[in-house]
N, C-alpha and C positions, 0 to 999 in steps of 0.2 A: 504494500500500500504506500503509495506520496501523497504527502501532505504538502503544503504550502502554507506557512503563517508569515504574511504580509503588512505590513505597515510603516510609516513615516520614521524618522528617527523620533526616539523619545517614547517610544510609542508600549514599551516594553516588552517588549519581542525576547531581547536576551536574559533580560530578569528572568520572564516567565523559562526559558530552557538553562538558565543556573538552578533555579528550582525542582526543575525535573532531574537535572544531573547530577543534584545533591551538591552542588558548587555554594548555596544558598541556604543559608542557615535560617532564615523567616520560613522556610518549607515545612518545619517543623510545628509552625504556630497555624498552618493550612490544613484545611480540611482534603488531603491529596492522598490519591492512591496509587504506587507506580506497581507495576509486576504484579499486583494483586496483594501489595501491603501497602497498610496505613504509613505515611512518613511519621518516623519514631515509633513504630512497635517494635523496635530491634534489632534492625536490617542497619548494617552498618554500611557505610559511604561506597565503602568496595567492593558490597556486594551488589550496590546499584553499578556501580560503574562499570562491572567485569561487562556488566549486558549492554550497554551503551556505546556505542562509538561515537566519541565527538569531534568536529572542528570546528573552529570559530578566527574571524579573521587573524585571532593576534596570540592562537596557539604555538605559533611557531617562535615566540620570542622568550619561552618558557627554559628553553635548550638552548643550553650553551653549544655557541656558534664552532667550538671544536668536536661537538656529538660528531659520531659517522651515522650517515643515511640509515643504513643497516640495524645498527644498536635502538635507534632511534623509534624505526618501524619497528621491530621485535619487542619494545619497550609499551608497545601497546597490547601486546601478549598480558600483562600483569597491569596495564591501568594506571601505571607510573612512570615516573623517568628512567628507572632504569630497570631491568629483567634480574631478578636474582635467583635466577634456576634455572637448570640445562633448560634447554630446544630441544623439543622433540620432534624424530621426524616428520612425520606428517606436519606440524607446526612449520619447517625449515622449508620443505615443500612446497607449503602455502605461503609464506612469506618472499618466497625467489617468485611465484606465479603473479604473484600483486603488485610485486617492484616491476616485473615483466611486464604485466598488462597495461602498467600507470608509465612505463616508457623510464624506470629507474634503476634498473639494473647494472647501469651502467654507471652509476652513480655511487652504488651499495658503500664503496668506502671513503666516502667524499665527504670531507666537512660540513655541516651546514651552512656556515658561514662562507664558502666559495659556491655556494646555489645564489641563483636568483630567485627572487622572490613568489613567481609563478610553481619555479620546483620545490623550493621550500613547500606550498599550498599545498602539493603530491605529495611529497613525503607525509605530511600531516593527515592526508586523505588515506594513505596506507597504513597508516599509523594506526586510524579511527576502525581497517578492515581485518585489520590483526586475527580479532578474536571472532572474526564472522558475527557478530551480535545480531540479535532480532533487532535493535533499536539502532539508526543511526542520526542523530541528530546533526543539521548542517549550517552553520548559521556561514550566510553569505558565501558559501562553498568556492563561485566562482572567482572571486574576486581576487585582481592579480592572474588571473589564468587569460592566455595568449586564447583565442578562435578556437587553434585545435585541439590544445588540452581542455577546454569548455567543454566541445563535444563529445572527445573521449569518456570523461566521464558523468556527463551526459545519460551516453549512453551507458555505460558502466552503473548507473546507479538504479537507469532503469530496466536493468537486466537485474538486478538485487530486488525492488522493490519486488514483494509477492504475499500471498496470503501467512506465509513464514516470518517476514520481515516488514517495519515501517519504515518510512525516510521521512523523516522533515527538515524540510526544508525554509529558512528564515530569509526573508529577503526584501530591502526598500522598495525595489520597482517589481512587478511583474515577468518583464524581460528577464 
């Protein structure tokens, strides 16, 4: 399923998915259900997050500009900066097919800070596909992205969307 939540700046578009993503501590004081619990019945920050994939425009400034591509995407295997547990195959598998498909393979042991700011947005988008989650939350996904990485994933997102998975999508304009 794609979602579209639209509106002006100001409008509160990213409050309301800090609050979903557990990034928003007034979540707690909301009458909000994610996954089929109450916010605060127990469910701690990472177990929302594991189900989540997020990007938002200014994720990528979170990482130190000497992270490798690589570390970086696998680091959304655990919903943190950093991975502190082997890779498993099939994990290592799906993380080379992701960097593959988002055109970063070639990339894998590159700093962040020698990307441009359209590959940084990739990185961050395979970052968010790490853990395959039912939920991908997008806020401004394309923004920074060149025509053809737009379409790439584009289409990429609407090949995920399906009765399995939600996307939403956050964005000023329509377009």
């Amino acid at each position: 399923e794609e979602l579209l939540l639209q509106g002006p700046n100001g409008s509160g578009k990213t409050t309301l998915t800090s609050v979903m993503y557990a990034d928003n501590p007034s979540a707690y004081a909301q009458n909000l259900v994610i996954f089929d619990k109450k916010r605060g019945s127990g469910e701690s920050i990472w177990q929302i997050k594991a189900r989540i994939g997020f990007v938002s425009p200014e994720i990528q400034n979170y990482w130190p500009q000497s992270a490798k591509v690589l570390d970086v995407v696998q680091s959304g295997l655990s919903g943190t900066q950093v991975l502190v547990r082997p890779i498993k195959v099939p994990e290592k598998v799906h993380i080379a097919a992701l960097l593959e498909a988002l055109g970063l393979s070639i990339f894998s042991q590159t700093s962040l800070g020698q990307l441009s700011s359209g590959e940084k947005k990739m990185v961050m988008i395979a970052r968010a596909l790490a853990l395959n989650p039912p939920v991908l939350i997008l806020d401004e996904p394309f923004q920074g992205l060149d025509s053809e990485r737009t379409s790439l994933v584009q289409a990429l997102f609407s090949q995920l969307a399906d009765s399995e998975r939600t996307i939403l999508q956050i964005a000023h304009e329509e377009s």
